[in-house]
C-alpha positions as CSV (number, residue, x, y, z in Angstrom):
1,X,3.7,22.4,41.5
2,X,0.1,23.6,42.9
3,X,-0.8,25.3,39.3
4,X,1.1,22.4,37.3
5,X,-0.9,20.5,34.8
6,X,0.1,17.0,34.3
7,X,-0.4,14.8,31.0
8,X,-1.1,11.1,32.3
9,X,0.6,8.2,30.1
10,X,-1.2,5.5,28.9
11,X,0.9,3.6,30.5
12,X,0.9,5.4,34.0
13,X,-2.6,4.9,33.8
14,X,-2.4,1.1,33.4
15,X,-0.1,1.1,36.3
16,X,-2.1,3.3,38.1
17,X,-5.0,0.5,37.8
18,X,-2.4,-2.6,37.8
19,X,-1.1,-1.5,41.3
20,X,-4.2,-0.3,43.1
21,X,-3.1,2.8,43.5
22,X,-6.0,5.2,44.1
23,X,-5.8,8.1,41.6
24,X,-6.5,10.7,44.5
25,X,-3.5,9.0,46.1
26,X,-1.2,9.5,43.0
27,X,-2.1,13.0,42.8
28,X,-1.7,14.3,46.3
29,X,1.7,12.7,45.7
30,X,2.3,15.2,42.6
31,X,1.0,18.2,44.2
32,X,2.6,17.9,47.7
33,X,5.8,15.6,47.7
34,X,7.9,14.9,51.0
35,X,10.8,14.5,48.7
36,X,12.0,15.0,45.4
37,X,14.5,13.2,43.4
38,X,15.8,14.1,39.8
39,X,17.9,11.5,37.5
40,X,18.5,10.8,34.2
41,X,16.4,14.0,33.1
42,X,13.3,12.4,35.0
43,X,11.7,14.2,38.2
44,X,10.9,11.2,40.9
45,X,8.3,12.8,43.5
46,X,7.5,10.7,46.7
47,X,5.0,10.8,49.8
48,X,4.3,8.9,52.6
49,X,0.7,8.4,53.7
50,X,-0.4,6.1,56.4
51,X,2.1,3.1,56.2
52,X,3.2,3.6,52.5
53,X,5.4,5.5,50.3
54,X,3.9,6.4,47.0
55,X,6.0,7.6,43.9
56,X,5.5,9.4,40.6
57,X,7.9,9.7,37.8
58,X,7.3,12.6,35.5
59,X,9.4,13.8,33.2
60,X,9.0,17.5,31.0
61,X,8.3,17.1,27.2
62,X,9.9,19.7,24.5
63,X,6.9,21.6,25.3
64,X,8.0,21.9,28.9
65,X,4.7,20.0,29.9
66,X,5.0,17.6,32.8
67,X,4.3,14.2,31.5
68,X,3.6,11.3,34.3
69,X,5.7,7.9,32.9
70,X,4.9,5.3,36.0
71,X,3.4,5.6,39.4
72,X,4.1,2.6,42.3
73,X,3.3,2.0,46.2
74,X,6.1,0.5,48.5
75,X,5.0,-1.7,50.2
76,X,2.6,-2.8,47.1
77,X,-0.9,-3.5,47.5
78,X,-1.7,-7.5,48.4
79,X,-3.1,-9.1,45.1
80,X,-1.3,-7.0,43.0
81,X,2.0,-8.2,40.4
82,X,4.2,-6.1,42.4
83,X,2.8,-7.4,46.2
84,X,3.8,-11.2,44.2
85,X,7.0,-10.5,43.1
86,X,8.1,-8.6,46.2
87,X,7.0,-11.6,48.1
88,X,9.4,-14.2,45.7
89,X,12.1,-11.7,45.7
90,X,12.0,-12.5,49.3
91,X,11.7,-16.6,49.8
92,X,14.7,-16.3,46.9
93,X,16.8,-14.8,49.6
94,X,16.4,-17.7,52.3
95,X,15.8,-20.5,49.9
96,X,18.4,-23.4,49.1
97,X,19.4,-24.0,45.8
98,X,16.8,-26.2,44.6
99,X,14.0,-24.3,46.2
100,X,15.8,-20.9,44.1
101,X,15.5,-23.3,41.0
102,X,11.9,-24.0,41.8
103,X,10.9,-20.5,42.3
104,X,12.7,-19.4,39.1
105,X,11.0,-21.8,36.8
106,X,7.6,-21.2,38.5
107,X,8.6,-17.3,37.8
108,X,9.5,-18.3,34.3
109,X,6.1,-20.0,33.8
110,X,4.5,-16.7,35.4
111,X,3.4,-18.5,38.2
């Protein structure tokens, strides 16, 4: 994938900038993957460097050009939607009922 050109989405892009992922990062990623995974006609690429995995999803247009669709860290950045929600997802899994029904209207609300 050395000599590959890749056509960035708009929306990769925005979730480049929304997740804090370094564009550097993103692109070391795409030119030396650990491991690749294919699925539904989409190409998954994934690293790990220092204490995160960082994934690219790219899939080839009917010009055979590789086109980036979305790009995310695990574990997420802190501040970021994803570092949030991964955080909810995980006081939904040890709350009681009523704290699940708080959590879901203050995730409702966007809160």
């Amino acid at each position: 994938m050395l000599n590959t050109k890749y056509i960035w989405t708009k929306h990769a892009l925005i979730r480049l900038n929304d997740r804090k992922i370094p564009q550097g990062l993103a692109n070391q990623t795409l030119y030396s993957p650990d491991r690749t995974l294919y699925k539904n006609g989409t190409m998954e690429v994934q690293k790990r460097i220092e204490d995160r995995t960082f994934a690219v999803i790219l899939k080839e247009n009917e010009k055979g050009e590789k086109v980036i669709l979305s790009c995310w860290a695990n574990p997420p950045y802190p501040g970021t939607k994803d570092a949030k929600n991964k955080s909810r997802y995980h006081q939904m899994q040890k709350a009681s009922f009523w704290k699940k029904v708080w959590l879901t209207v203050l995730s409702q609300l966007g809160l």
